[in-house]
N, C-alpha and C positions, 0 to 999 in steps of 0.2 A: 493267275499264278497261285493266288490261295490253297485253291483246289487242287491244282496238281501236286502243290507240297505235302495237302493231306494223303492223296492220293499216293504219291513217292511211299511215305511215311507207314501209308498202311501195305503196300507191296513190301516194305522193307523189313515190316515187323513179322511182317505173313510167310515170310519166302517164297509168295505163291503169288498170281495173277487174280487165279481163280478165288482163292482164301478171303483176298483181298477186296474183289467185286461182292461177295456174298458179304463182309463185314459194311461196306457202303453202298450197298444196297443200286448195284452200278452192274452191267453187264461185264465178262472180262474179257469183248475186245475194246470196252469203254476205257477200260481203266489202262489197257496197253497203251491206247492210244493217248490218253494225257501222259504218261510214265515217257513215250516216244517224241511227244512234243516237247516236254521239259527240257527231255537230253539235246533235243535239237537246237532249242533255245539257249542253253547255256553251253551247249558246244564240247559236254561233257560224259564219256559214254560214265551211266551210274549201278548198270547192275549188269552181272554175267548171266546168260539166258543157258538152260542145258534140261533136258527130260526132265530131273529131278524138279523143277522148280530154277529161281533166281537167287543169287547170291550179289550180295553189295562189292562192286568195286573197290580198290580202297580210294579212290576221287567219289565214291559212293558213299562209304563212311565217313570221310570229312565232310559231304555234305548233306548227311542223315544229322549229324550234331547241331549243324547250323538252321538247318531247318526246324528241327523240334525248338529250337532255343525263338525262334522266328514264330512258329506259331502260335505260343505259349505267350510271345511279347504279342503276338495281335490280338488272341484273346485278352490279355490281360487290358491292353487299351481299350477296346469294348468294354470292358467292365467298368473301367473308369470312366468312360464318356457315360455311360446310362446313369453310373451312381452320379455324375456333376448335374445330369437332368433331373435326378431323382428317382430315375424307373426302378422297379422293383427288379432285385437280384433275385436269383432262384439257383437253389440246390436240390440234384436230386439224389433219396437215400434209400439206398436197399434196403429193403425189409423182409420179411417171413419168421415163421414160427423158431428156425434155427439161428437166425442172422441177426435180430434186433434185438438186443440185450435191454430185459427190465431195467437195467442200470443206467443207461440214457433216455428213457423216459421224460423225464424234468431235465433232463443236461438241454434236451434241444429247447424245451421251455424256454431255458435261461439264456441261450444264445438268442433266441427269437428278441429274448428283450433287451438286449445288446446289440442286436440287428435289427431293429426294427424295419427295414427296406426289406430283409430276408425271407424269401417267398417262401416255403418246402415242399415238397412235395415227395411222396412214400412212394417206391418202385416194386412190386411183387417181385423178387427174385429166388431162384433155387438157391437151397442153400447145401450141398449134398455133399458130406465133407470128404466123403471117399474118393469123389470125382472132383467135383470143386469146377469141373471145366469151365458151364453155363454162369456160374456165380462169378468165379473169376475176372472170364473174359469182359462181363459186363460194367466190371470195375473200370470207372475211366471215359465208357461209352455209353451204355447203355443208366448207367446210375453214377452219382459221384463220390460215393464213400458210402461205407455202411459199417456200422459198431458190433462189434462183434468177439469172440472170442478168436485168436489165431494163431498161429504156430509158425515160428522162423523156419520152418523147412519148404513151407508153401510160399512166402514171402521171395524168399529165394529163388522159387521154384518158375513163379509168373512175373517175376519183377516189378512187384509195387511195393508198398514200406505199410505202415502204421504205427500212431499213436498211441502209445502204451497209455489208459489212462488207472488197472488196476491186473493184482491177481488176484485172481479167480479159484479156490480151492475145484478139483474133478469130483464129481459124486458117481454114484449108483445107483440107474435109475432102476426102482422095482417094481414091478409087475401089484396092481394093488391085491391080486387074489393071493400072494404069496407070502408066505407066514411072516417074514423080514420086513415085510411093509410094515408092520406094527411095532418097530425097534425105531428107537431115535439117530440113533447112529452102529455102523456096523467094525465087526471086528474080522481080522483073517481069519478066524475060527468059525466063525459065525456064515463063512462062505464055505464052509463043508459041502460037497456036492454039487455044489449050485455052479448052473453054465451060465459064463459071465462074457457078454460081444466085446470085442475091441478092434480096431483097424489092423491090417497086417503091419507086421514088422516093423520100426524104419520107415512107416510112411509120417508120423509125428511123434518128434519127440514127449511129449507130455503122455499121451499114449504108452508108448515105448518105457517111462517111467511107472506108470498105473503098472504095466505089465511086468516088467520083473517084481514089483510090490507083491500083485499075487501070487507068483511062479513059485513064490514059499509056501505055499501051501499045495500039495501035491493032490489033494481031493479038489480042486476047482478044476473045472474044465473049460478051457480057453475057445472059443467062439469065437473064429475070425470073420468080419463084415466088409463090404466094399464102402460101405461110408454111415451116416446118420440123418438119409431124408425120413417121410412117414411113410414110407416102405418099411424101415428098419424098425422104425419102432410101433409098426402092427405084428413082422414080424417077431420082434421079442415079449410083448403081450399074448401071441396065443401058443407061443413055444413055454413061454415062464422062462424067459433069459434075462438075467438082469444085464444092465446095460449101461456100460464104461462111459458119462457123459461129463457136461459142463453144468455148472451151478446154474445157469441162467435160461438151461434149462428143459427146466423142471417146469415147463406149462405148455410146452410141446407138445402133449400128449395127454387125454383126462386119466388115464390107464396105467401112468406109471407115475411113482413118487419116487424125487430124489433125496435120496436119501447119504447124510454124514458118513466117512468111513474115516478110521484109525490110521491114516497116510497120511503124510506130505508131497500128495502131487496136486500139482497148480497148471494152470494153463493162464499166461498174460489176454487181458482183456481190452482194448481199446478201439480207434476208428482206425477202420481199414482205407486204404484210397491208392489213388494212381501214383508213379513217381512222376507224372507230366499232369500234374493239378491245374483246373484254370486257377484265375485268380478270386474267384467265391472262395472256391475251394480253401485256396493257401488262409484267403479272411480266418475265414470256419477255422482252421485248424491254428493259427497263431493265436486266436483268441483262447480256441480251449487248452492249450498251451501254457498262457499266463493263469487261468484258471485251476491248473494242476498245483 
């Protein structure tokens, strides 16, 4: 029964059969077929089948509720049974050049010493904020939270939350062959000419703040990007495009320094995670909670 509740759970978030076999690694007349047992078993049909994909009943969505609420209490009792034995718990954290902020560096230190059962373990993940798809999805599955900088529109967007633990003033990262790299911080004036990347429109607000800041000055020219993996920023290295980033970073790249500018746009900083956390998880994040 386990299984097929994950199995329900991830047909139900996927609206697909198919979606869903490639997330659990399951063939998709594997996953029809527990999806078709369950309904059989509790005697309830739980999803409309049609071309498009599957849609939730609504005896489906009452019990998509119950079931998340079920799994979350199973896991969580695992957790408890191992910590009564002593086994070592484990979290695992997204990491990459964009996604693990200098900032928690020593945060996870201090939790380790707080947790001393707490195992960690660091997951390569993309972090490609145009797209966000591969980063995203993995939130929850593939890794269990990752610290980072983010934006309420993505939030929104995937449905997972985070932990605000700071803000983060935006920089400009610049090209180090280019004359601005040797100023301490920069002014809208000081951006005369200069092609500066940013995300389109309304894909984040912090963004979308940086962007009208510049739009007063009518010599900057706006460079629209699909996001900020190391694609973006080799490209804006051999174009000399400075580039609309986060404080944290500026060690993404040996080729560009970020650098202060004369604005108030911020971007909030903290741990990203699932809204269906095990119960490590919730540990982790109650703790750094009282820690704020």
């Amino acid at each position: 029964m386990n299984d097929q509740l994950k199995t329900f759970i991830a047909v139900a978030d996927n609206q697909s059969f198919n979606k869903a076999a490639n997330e659990l690694y399951l063939s998709a007349p594997a996953v029809i077929k527990q999806v078709n047992h369950l309904e059989d078993s509790i005697k309830v049909k739980l999803f409309d089948r049609n071309h498009n994909g599957v849609t939730l009943t609504e005896a489906g969505r009452s019990f998509y509720k119950d079931a998340v609420r079920l799994l979350s209490a199973y896991d969580q009792s695992i957790d408890r049974a191992r910590n009564a034995t002593g086994k070592k718990m484990s979290i695992k954290i997204g990491a990459g050049p964009l996604a693990t902020g200098t900032a928690t560096t020593n945060l996870w230190v201090e939790v380790g010493k707080r947790l001393p059962q707490l195992r960690f373990q660091f997951i390569p993940c993309s972090c490609s904020l145009g797209n966000f798809n591969e980063f995203l999805a993995g939130i929850g599955k593939d890794f269990d939270l990752v610290s980072s900088v983010y934006d309420e529109n993505l939030l929104n967007e995937y449905d997972i939350q985070a932990l605000q633990l700071d803000i983060t003033p935006l920089r400009l990262s610049v090209p180090v062959n280019n004359p601005l790299a040797k100023k301490d911080e920069l002014t809208l004036r000081d951006l005369d000419k200069q092609k500066i990347a940013l995300p389109a429109k309304g894909k984040f607000r912090c963004f979308d703040q940086a962007r009208d800041f510049l739009k007063q000055n009518s010599k900057i020219d706006l460079q629209e990007i699909p996001g900020f993996d190391m694609n973006v920023l080799n490209q804006c290295v051999s174009n000399d495009w400075l580039l609309c980033s986060a404080e944290d970073w500026q060690t993404a790249h040996p080729f560009l320094k970020a650098k202060k500018v004369a604005w108030n746009c911020t971007v909030p900083f903290g741990i990203v995670y699932s809204k269906k956390p095990s119960a490590t998880v919730i540990e982790v994040i109650d703790l750094l909670k009282e820690g704020r």
